[in-house]
C-alpha positions in Angstrom: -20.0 -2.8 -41.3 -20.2 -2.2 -37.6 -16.2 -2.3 -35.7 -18.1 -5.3 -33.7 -19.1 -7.3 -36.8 -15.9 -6.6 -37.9 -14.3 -7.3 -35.4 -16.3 -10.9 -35.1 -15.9 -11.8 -38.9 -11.7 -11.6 -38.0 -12.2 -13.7 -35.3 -14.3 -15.9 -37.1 -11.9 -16.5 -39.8 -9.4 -17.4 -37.1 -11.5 -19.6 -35.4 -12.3 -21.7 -38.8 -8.4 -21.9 -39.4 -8.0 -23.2 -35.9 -11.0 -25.3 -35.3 -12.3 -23.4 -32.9 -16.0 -22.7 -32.1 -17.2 -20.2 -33.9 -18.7 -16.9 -31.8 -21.6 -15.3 -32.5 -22.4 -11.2 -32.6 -25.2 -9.4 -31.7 -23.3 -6.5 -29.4 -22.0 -3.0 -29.3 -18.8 -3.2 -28.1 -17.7 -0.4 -26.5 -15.2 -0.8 -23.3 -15.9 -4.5 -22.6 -17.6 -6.9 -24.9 -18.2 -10.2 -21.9 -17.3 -10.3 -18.1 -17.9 -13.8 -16.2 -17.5 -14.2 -13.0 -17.7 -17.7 -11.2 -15.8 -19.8 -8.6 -12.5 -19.4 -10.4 -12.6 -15.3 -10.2 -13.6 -13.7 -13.1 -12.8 -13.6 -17.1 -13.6 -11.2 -19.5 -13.0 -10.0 -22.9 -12.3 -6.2 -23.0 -11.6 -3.3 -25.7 -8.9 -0.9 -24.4 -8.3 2.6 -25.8 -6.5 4.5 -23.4 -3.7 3.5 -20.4 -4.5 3.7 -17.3 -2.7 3.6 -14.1 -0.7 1.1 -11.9 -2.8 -1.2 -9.8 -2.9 -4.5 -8.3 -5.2 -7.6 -7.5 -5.0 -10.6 -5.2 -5.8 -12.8 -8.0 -3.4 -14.1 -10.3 -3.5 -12.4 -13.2 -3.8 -13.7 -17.5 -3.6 -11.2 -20.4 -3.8 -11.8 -23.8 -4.0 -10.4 -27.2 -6.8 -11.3 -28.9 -7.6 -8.7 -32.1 -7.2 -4.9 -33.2 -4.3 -2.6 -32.4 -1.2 -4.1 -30.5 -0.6 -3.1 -26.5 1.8 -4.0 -23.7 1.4 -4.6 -19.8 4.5 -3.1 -17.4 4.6 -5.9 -14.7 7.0 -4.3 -12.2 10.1 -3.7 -13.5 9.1 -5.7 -17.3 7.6 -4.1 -19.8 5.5 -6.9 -21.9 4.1 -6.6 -25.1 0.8 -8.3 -25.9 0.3 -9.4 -29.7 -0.1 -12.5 -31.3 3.0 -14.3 -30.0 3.5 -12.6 -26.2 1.0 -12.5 -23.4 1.5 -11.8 -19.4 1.4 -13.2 -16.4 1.2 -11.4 -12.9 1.2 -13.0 -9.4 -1.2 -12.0 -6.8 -0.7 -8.0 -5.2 2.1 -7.6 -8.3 2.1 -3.8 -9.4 1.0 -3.6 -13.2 -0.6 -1.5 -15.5 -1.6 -1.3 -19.1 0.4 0.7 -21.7 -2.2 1.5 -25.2 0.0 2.4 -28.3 -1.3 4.4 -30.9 -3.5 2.9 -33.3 -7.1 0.9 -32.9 -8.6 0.3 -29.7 -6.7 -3.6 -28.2 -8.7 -6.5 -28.1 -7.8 -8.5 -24.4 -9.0 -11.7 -22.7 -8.2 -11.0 -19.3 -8.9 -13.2 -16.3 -8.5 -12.9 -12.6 -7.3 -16.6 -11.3 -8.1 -17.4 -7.3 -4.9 -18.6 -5.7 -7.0 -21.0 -3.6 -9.4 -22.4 -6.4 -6.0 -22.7 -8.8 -4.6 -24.4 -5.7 -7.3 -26.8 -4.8 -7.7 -28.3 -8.8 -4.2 -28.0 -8.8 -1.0 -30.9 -8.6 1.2 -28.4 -9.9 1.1 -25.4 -7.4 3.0 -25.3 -4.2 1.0 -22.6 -1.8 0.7 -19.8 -3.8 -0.4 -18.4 -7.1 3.3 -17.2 -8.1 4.4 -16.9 -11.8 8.1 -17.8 -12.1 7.9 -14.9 -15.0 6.1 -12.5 -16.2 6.3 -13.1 -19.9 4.3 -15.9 -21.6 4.7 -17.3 -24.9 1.8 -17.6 -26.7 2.8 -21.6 -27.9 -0.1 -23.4 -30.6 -1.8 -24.7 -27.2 -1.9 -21.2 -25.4 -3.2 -20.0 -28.9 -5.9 -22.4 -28.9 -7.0 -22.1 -25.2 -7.2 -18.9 -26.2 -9.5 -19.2 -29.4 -11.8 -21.3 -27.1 -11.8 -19.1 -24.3 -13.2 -16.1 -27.0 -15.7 -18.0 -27.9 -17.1 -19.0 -24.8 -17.2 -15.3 -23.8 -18.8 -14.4 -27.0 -21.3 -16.9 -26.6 -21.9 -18.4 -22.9 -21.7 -21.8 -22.2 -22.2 -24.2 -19.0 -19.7 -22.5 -16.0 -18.1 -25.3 -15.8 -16.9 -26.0 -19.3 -15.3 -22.5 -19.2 -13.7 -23.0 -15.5 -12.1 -26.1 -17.3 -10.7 -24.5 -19.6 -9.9 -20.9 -17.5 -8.3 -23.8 -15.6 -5.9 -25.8 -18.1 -5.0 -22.2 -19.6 -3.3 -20.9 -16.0 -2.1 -24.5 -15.3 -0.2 -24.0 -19.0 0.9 -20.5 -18.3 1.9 -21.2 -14.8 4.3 -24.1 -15.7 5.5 -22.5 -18.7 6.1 -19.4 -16.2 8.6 -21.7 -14.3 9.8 -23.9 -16.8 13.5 -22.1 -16.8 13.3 -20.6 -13.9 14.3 -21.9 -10.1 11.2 -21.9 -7.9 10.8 -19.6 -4.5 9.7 -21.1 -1.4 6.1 -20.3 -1.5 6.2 -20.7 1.8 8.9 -18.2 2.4 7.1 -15.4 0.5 3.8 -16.0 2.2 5.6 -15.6 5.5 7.4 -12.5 4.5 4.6 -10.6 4.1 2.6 -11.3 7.0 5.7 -11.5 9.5 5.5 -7.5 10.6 3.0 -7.3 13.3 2.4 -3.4 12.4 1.6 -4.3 8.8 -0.7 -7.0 9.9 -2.2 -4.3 11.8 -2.5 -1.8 8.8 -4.1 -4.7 6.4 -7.0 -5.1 9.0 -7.0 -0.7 9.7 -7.3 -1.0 6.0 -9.9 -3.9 5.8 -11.9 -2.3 8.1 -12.0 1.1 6.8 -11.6 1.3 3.2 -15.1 2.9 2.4 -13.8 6.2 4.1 -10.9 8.2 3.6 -8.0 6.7 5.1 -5.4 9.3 6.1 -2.2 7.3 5.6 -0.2 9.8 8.3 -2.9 8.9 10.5 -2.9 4.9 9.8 0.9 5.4 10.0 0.9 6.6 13.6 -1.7 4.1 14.2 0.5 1.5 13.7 3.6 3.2 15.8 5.7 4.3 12.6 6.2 7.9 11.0 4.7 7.6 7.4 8.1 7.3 5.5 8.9 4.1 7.4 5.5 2.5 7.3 5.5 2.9 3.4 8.9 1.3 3.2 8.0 -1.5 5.6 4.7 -2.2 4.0 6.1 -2.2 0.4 9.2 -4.6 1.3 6.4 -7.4 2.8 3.1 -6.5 0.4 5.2 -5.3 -3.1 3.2 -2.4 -3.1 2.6 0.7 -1.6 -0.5 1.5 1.2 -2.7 3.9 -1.3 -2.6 0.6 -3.9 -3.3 -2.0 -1.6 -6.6 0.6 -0.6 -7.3 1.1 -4.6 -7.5 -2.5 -4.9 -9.7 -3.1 -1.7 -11.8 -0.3 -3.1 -12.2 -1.7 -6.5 -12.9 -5.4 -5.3 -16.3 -3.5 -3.4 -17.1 -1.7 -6.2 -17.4 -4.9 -8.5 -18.8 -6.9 -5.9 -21.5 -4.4 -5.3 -22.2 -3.7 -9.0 -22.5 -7.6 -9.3 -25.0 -8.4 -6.3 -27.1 -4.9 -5.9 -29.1 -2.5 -7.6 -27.4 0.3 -6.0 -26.8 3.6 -8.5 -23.7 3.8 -9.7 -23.8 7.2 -7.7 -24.6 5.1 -4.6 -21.9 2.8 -4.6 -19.3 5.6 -5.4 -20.7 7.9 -2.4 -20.4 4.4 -0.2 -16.7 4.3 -0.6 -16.3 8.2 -0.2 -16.3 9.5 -3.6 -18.1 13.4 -3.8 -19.2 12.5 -7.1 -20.3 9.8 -9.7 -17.7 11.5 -12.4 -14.6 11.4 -9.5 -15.7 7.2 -8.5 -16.3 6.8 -12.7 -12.6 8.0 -13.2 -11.2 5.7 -10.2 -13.2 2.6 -11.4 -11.9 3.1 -15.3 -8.5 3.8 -14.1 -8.0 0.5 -11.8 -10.3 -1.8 -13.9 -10.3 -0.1 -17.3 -13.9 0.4 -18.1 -16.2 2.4 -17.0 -19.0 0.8 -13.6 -22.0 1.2 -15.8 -20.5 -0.7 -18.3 -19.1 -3.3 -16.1 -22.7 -3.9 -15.2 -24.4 -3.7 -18.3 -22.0 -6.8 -19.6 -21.1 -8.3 -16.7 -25.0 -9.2 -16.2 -26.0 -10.0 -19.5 -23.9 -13.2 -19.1 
């Protein structure tokens, strides 16, 4: 028995007990087993074997637990365990990264929630995709928009049955998020970050040049400020440093590209300054934790 079937025939079992749709198999997993992406973001069911390193995304940010060995996500300053009865939530530009224990490779449904999509389908929000918490409890509902959520992956369905549900699973997470917690002024945070005119000028230095290598002394003077003070300044309004806020414009044109062209994977990597498919294969696994052929492979056989 293949670790997919097996894998499945768990799964399946669960499903039955929680009348849930039941998934079909038919792949080799090996890194990611489903992407979709849609006007929502993007969703997708992946097997994790190794850590890798602190990142960020603009998107709001779901992880779950779904089968084999157990794993935990450090969201800033919280280490969160993901297993059957704990899952995480992490705003928008939030530093994060995932933390594999021994054992089996982890079985994760991951998603990547638009602030503005959440925002627009939402009565809920205030201005901004911002979890009150980083924790969420994995309640019987979660568990079953999770179940669901599987199964879709596993076996595709209309888009918009699975933004419906991609969206009543972040509305569920995002009020349990503040349910004991006293709300921010969205407002307030959204202006913080943008307030600096020298970091404003940095985001579109950045914008603009992220496919070459950005000398952060050089952007630094650019901007008016030795390099000390411009990572200080830029972390207290962004969260996070310069070089992540690059990674993460980086990665978002790696995915987009692997999504829309037939470029080589060497291609792509050389297009964003990388010497060498191995060197852009390392930075794509370590900021979106499997490898860009495989991305593509799954991502386009939804």
């Amino acid at each position: 028995m293949t670790p997919k079937v097996g894998i499945l025939r768990s799964w399946g079992s669960v499903c039955r007990q929680s009348n849930a749709p039941l998934p079909l198999g038919g792949k080799t997993m090996s890194g990611a087993v489903a992407v979709h992406h849609g006007a929502f973001g993007r969703t997708a069911l992946y097997e994790l074997d190794r850590p890798f390193v602190t990142h960020a995304h603009r998107e709001g940010h779901l992880i779950f637990y779904v089968n084999g060995g157990k794993a935990g996500v450090d969201v800033g300053n919280t280490a969160v365990p993901l297993d059957e009865t704990h899952g995480a939530a992490v705003s928008p530009w939030e530093p994060h990264n995932f933390d594999k224990r021994e054992g089996e490779p982890c079985i994760c449904l991951v998603m990547y929630i638009k602030s503005m999509w959440f925002l627009e389908n939402s009565q809920t929000a205030e201005g901004v995709l911002e979890f009150g918490r980083p924790v969420i409890t994995v309640t019987s509902e979660i568990r079953r928009w999770i179940l669901r959520l599987t199964s879709l992956l596993l076996e595709p369905q209309e888009s918009a049955v699975l933004d419906g549900y991609l969206f009543e699973m972040t509305r569920v997470c995002y009020d349990q998020s503040w349910a004991r917690t006293k709300r921010r002024s969205p407002l307030g945070k959204i202006n913080s970050r943008f307030s600096d005119f020298r970091v404003r000028r940095s985001l579109r230095l950045m914008q603009e040049n992220f496919a070459e290598e950005v000398q952060m002394d050089a952007l630094a003077r650019a901007v008016g400020l030795s390099r000390p003070h411009f990572f200080k300044l830029f972390k207290k309004q962004m969260g996070i440093t310069p070089n992540l806020y690059l990674n993460t414009l980086r990665a978002e044109h790696a995915i987009n590209e692997l999504m829309t062209t037939e470029k080589s994977i060497t291609d792509i990597g050389h297009d964003l300054g990388f010497s060498s498919q191995a060197s852009f294969t390392r930075f794509f696994g370590s900021n979106v934790g499997i490898p860009p052929s495989e991305y593509r492979r799954v991502a386009h056989e939804v």
